[in-house]
Each structure stands twice: as structure tokens, then as C-alpha cells.
C-alpha atoms as one frame of an Amber mdcrd trajectory, in Angstrom:
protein
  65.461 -26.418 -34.316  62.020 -28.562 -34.791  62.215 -28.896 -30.858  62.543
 -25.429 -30.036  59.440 -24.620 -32.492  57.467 -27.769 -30.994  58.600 -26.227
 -27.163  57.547 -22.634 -28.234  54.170 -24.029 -29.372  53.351 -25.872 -26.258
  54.256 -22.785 -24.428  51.860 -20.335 -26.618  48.924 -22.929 -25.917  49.703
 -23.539 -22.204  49.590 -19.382 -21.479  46.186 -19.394 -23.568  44.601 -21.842
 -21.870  46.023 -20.013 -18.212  44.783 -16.713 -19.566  41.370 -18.606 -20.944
  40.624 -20.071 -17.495  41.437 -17.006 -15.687  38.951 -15.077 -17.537  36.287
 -17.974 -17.238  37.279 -17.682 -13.326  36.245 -14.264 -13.370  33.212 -14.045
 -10.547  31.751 -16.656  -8.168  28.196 -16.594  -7.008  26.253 -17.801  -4.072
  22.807 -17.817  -2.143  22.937 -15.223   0.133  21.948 -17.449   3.157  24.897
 -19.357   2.724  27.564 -16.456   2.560  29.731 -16.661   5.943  31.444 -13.711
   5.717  31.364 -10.084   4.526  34.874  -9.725   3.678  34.762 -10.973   0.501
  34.827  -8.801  -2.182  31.309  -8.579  -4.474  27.960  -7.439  -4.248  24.544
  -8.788  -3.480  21.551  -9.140  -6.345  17.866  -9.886  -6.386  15.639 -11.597
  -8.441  11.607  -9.969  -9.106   8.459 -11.112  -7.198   5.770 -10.273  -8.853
   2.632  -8.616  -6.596  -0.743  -8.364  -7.721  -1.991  -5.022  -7.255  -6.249
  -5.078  -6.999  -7.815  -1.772  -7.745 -11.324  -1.702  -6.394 -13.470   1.354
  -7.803 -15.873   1.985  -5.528 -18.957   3.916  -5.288 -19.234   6.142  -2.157
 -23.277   7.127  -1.013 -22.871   9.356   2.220 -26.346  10.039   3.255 -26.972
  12.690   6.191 -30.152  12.915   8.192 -31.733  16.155   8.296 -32.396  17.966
  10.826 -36.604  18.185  10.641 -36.300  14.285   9.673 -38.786  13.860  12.525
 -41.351  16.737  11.366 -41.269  15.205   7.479 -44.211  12.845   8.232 -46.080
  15.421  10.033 -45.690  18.820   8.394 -45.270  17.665   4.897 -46.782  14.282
   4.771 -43.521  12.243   3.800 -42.716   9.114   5.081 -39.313   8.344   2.858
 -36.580  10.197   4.119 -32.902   9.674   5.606 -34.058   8.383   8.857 -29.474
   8.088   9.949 -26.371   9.417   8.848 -24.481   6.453   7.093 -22.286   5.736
   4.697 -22.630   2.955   1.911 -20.152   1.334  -0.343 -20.912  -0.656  -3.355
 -18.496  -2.385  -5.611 -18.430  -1.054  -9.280 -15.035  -1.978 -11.289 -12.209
  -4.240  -9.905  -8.921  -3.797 -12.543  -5.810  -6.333 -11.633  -2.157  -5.258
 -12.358   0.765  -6.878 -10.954   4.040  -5.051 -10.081   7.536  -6.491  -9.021
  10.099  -6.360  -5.669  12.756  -8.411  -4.641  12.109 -11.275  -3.617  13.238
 -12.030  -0.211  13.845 -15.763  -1.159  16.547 -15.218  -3.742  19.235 -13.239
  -2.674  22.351 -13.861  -4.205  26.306 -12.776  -3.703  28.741 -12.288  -6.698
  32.450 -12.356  -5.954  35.044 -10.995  -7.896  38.275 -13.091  -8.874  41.028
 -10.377  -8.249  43.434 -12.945 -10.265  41.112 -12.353 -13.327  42.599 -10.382
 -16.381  41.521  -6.871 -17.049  39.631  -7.497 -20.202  37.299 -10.053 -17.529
  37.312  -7.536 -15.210  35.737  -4.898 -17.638  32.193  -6.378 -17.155  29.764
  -3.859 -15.752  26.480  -5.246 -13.592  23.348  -3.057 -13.677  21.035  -3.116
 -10.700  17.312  -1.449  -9.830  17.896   0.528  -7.118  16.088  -2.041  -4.909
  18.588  -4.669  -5.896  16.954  -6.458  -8.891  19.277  -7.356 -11.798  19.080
  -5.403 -14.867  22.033  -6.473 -16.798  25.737  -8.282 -17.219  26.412  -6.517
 -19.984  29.685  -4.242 -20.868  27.407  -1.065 -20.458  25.354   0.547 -17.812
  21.839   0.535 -18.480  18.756   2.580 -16.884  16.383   1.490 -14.573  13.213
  -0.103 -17.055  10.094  -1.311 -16.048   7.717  -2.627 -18.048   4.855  -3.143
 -15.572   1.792  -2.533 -17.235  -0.032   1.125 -16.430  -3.238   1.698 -16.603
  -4.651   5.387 -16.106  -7.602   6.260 -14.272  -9.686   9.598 -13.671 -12.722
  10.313 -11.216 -14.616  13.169 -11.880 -17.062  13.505  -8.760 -19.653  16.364
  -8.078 -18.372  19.103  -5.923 -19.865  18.981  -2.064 -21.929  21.590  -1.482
 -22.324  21.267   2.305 -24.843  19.243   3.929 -27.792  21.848   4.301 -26.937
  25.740   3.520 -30.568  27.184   4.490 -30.589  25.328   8.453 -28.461  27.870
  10.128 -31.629  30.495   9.972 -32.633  32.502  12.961 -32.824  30.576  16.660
 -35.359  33.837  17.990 -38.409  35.017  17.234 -40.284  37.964  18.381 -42.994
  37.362  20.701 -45.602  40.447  21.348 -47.583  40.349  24.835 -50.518  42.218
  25.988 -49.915  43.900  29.026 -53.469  45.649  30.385 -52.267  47.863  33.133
 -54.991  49.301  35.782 -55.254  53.238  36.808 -57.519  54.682  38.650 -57.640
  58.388  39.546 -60.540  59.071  42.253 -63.223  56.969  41.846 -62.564  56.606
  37.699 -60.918  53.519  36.923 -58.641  53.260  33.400 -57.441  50.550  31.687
 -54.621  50.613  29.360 -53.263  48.267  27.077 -49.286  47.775  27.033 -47.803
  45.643  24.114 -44.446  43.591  25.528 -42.323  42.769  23.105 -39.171  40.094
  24.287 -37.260  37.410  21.961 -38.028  33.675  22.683 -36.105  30.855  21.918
 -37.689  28.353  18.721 -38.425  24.730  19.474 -37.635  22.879  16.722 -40.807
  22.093  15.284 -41.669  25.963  15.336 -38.385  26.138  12.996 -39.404  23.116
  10.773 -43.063  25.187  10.131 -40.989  27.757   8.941 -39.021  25.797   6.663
 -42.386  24.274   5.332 -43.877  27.852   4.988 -40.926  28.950   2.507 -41.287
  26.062   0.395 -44.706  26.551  -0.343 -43.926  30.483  -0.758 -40.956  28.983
  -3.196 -43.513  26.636  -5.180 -46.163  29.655  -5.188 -43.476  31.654  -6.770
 -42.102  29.097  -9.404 -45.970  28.566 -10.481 -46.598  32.644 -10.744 -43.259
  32.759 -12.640 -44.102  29.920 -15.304 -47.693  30.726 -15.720 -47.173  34.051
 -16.430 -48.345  35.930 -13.388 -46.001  38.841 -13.597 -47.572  39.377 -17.715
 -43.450  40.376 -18.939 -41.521  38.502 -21.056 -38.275  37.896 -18.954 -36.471
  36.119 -22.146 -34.394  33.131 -21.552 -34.049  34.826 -17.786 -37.176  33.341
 -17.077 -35.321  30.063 -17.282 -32.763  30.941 -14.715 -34.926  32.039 -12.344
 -36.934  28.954 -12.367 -33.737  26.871 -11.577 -32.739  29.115  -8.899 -36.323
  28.881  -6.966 -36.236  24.707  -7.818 -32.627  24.717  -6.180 -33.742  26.995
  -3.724 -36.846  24.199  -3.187 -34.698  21.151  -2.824 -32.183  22.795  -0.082
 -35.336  23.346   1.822 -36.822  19.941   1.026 -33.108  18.516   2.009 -33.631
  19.705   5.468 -36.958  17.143   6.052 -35.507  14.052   3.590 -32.205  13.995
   4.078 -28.746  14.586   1.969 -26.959  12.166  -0.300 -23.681  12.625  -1.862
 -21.710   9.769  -4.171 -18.641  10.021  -5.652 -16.081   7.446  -7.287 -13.120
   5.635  -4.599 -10.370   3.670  -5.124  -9.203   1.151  -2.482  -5.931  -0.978
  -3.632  -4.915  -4.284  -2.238  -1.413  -6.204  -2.764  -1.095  -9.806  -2.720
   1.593 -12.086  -3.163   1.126 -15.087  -4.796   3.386 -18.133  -3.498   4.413
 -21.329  -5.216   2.393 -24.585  -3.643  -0.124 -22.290  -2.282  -3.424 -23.521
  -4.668  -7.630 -23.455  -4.456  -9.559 -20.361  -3.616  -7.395 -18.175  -1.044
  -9.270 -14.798   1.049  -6.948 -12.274   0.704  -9.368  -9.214   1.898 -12.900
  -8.491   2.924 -15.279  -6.036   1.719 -17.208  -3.892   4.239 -20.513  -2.050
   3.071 -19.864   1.204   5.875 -15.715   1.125   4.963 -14.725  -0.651   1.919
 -12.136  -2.941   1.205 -10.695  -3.721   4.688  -8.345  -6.580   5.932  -8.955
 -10.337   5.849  -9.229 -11.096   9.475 -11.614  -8.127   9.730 -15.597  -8.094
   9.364 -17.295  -8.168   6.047 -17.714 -10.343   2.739 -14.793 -12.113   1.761
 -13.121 -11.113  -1.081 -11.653 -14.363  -2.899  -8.886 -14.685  -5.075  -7.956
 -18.236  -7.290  -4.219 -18.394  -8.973  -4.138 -21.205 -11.708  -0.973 -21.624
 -12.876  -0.800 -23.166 -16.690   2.198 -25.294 -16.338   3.546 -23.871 -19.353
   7.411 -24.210 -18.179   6.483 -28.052 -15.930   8.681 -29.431 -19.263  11.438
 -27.209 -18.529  14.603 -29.255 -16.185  13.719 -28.533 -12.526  15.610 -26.716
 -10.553  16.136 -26.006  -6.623  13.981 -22.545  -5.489  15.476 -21.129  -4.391
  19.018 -22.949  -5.137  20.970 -24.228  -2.430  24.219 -24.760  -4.360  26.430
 -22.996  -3.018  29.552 -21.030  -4.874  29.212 -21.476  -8.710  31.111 -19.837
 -11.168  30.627 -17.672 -14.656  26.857 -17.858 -14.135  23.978 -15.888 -13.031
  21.004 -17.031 -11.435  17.779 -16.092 -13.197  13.875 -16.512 -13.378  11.592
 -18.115 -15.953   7.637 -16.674 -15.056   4.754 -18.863 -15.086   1.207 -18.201
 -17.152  -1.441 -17.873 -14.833  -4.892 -17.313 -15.002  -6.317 -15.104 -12.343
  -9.794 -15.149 -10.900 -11.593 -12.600  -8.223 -14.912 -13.710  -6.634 -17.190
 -11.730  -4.697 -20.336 -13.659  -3.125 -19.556 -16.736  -5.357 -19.397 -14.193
  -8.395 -16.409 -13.943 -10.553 -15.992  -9.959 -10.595 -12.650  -9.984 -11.936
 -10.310 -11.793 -14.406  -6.869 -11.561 -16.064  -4.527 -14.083 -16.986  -0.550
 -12.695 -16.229   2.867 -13.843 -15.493   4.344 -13.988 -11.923   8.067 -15.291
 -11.904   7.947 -16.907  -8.523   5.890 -19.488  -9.794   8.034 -20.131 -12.151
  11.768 -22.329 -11.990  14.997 -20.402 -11.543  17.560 -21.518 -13.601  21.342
 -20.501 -14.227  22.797 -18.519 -17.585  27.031 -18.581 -18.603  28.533 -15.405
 -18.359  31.996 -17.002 -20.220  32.186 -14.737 -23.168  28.368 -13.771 -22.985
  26.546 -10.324 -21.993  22.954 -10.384 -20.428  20.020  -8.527 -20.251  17.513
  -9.349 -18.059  13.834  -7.894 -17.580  13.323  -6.168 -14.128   9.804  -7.223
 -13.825   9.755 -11.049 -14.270  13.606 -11.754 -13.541  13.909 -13.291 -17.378
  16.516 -12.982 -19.795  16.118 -10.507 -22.188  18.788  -9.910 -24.831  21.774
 -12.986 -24.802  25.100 -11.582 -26.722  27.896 -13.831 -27.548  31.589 -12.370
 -28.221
């Protein structure tokens, strides 16, 4: 009877331990570089790379030549004027973000165990729809991000054309004197005949024009303010006076030139990679375009990653791992503190210190009897529950 109890015992503990290893046997996973075949049943999952996204604000001067530019010096007596049509860019604000994709270095497979129990099988895997891991968790959970945002707004002046007063009249009316000759008998008469026709302007006969109605304008403006007219317009008075200075500086614009700023933003990405130290160009900055590419012309635009070390005490691991086929475990990232530098003509014009998760290990978390939440941006663990 004792046997049959010991023998019924031994049974009971030999089908927990089959059913406890076939739930620990539950998935496999692998680098995806070393996965031979697609008939395996699973799914691929990446870990985050964090990208640095620059913001440049820029400020935007587009100046236009006018077009009596050559007639300022001599009709009005100005020698400071847009003498080209250009456009100038200066730097004002740099602001540094980062933002996360998969990484193409750490791709990984997870294969199912069909021979695993149901209640192993009930595990439900969360993914980004780019691939990144969300969760191992026996839930679904939304797609998070908690990349930082930051907000921005550029209120520029509206463009009111380059000059609204040049397209004025190309003809003028030019009045001959035509002296015709009669004679009747021997009395000769001579008659004057007035020819009127319509001759082209040259354009300095147009720029004396535009001179002549900006003194007429500033006549005006000083009969207006002095009085002249002996009424009180009221606050109308004030309006007027705007009108004939606005009126005065389209005219003026059409000797010294147009300029019109307004606020740009120009982004550039960069990746930062693990072993890859010391100041790095990673754009250039162009006075007529902006921020352009680093092999094209312009000021480099420097960049200098300084990692802290803050997980160098942590166990090494491979990066990406080349262990192949492991079970009940998930690969994941720990980030690296870095402190971030942009320079500009050997100035530092930017500076934030952030975490990037390549520079960082990747090491492994159990999945026997444990659910995991991970954080989509730096590839961490989030939230660890144990049954």
C-alpha cells in the first residue's frame, strides 16, 4: 500500500516537472542573420535606435534689387542701396531632440514551441508597427512613445510683393511742332501744326518720375502735418500720414532695394554609432541655402557625442549577440547617458545631454513565469511582473 502511494507520488512530480519544462520551452529566439529558414513558425522583432533630430531656426533676409538701383546715386543722391538680388541665411536657435527606429543591427526571430501547453501559449507580444517591441505581457498594449516634443510657431510678416508702384506707364506723350508753308500768289503763310505721337520711356526718364512723386508725396505729408489745409481732420489726420509715408517707402523701394526676413526651419538626422568618438561633421551650413549636406560647400557644422559610461560596470555583452537559438528570453537594450555638443566656427551653439540605446549593452530578460514591458524609444525594460 506504502508502495503504491510512494509510486503515485513519483508519478505526480515526474508529470509536473514534464508540464514545468514544457511551459519553460515555450519560444526560442535568434539573431535574425543567423535564421536559415522561413518555415519556422514565429515572428521577427526590433530593438530602438535612437536618431538625433537637429532643428536649425533660421533667419531668412531675401533682398531684391530695384529696378532704378542705378539712378539712386544720381537722381536722389544715395549711395546705399541693394546693389543684387540675394538671399542670406543666418543661424538663430539650434534645439536637439532625438527620436527612435529599428535598428537594422538587431533583428531578432521568436519561435513558437507547438509542444508548449496552452496556458504558455496564452502569451501575447506587442509590436510598433515598425517592428520595435512593446511588450511580453498577457495583454495587448498601444503603440507609446515617449520621445520628447517640443512645439514651435513662426509668425513672419506677410509678403507684400517686391515693388507695387514699378508697373506705371511705359509711354508718354510727346507734342511736336510742325510749321507747315502756304503760299497763295506771291503771299507766303506759315502755320504752326502741333504732332502729338506716344514714345517709348528710357528708364532713367521713368526713374525721374518716380523721384518727382516722392517729393510731391513728402510735399504733401509736410502740408498735411503743418497744417496747410487749416481743418482739423481728427485722428484721420493720423491715417493719412501713414498712408503717404507707406506710399513714400514703395517709391523709395524702387531706388534702394527690397528686404524681406522671416523665421526657417531646416532639420537634420544623425545617427550616432558605438566606437565612433571626437568631433564628427555631420552637415554644413551655407549662407545663400542653409543647412545643406556634409560633402557640400559651406561651414561645417560639428557635432561631439560623449558618452558617460554610466552602464561600463554593467556585464558585457555581444552587440549585437551572436548566440544563436536561446530560449524563454528576450533580447533587450540598456541606453547610455550622453552629453551632446554642436559647434559652429569653433562655437558651441548647441547642448543637451540624452540617452541613445545603441550606445548602450544589450542584454537578455526570462520570460519563465514573467511579463514585460519594454519602452519603445530606448529598447529598456519598463514594468517586470512575476506570476
Amino acid at each position: 500500500m506504502l508502495h503504491g502511494f510512494v509510486r503515485s507520488g513519483l508519478l505526480i512530480m515526474l508529470a509536473c516537472v514534464v508540464v514545468g519544462k514544457m511551459g519553460i520551452s515555450q519560444i526560442f529566439i535568434s539573431p535574425a542573420n543567423t535564421v536559415k529558414t522561413n518555415d519556422m513558425s514565429g515572428f521577427y522583432y526590433a530593438l530602438p535606435q535612437n536618431l538625433l533630430k537637429i532643428d536649425f531656426i533660421l533667419e531668412k533676409n531675401v533682398r531684391y534689387k530695384g529696378p532704378y538701383a542705378e539712378y539712386a546715386d544720381k537722381i536722389l543722391g544715395i549711395d546705399t542701396y541693394v546693389k543684387q538680388d540675394e538671399t542670406l541665411y543666418t543661424i538663430r536657435d539650434v534645439v536637439i531632440t532625438k527620436t527612435s527606429e529599428p535598428d537594422p543591427a538587431a533583428w531578432f526571430f521568436v519561435e513558437f514551441d507547438e509542444k508548449a501547453s496552452r496556458e504558455a501559449r496564452s502569451l501575447v507580444f506587442s509590436l510598433q508597427p515598425d517592428g520595435i517591441i512593446l511588450a511580453a505581457d498577457d495583454a495587448e498594449h498601444p503603440t507609446q512613445s515617449s520621445t520628447g516634443r517640443i512645439e514651435k510657431q513662426f509668425i513672419n510678416a506677410p509678403d507684400a510683393g517686391k515693388f507695387q508702384y514699378y508697373a506705371e506707364r511705359n509711354l508718354y506723350q510727346r507734342i511736336d511742332t510742325i510749321v507747315r508753308k502756304i503760299t497763295i500768289d506771291t503771299t507766303t503763310i506759315w502755320r504752326n501744326i502741333l504732332g502729338t505721337s506716344w514714345v517709348d520711356r528710357n528708364p532713367e526718364q521713368k526713374a525721374k518720375s518716380a523721384a518727382d512723386m516722392i517729393h510731391t508725396l513728402r510735399e504733401n505729408r509736410m502740408n498735411l502735418i503743418s497744417g496747410y489745409q487749416e481743418i482739423n481732420y481728427g485722428q484721420s489726420i493720423v491715417f493719412m500720414n501713414e498712408q503717404l509715408l507707406k506710399l513714400e517707402q514703395e517709391y523709395l523701394g524702387l531706388f534702394l532695394g527690397k528686404e524681406i526676413r522671416s523665421i526657417e526651419e531646416q532639420t537634420v538626422y544623425y545617427v550616432p554609432e558605438a566606437g565612433k568618438t571626437g568631433v564628427q561633421i555631420f552637415a554644413r551650413f551655407n549662407e545663400s541655402s542653409g543647412i545643406v549636406d556634409a560633402g557640400s560647400k559651406g561651414e561645417a557644422l560639428q557635432i561631439k557625442i560623449d558618452p558617460k559610461g554610466s552602464v561600463q560596470a554593467l556585464p558585457g555583452q555581444n552587440n549585437p549577440p551572436s548566440r544563436a537559438r536561446l530560449s524563454n528570453v528576450l533580447y533587450f537594450r540598456i541606453p547610455e547617458y550622453t552629453d551632446i555638443q554642436l559647434m559652429y566656427k569653433g562655437k558651441i551653439i548647441g547642448r543637451e545631454r540624452l540617452t541613445i540605446s545603441q550606445l548602450g549593452p544589450i542584454a537578455m530578460a526570462p520570460l519563465t513565469k514573467t511579463r514585460l514591458v519594454f519602452d519603445p524609444e530606448t529598447g529598456q525594460v519598463k514594468t517586470i511582473r512575476r506570476e
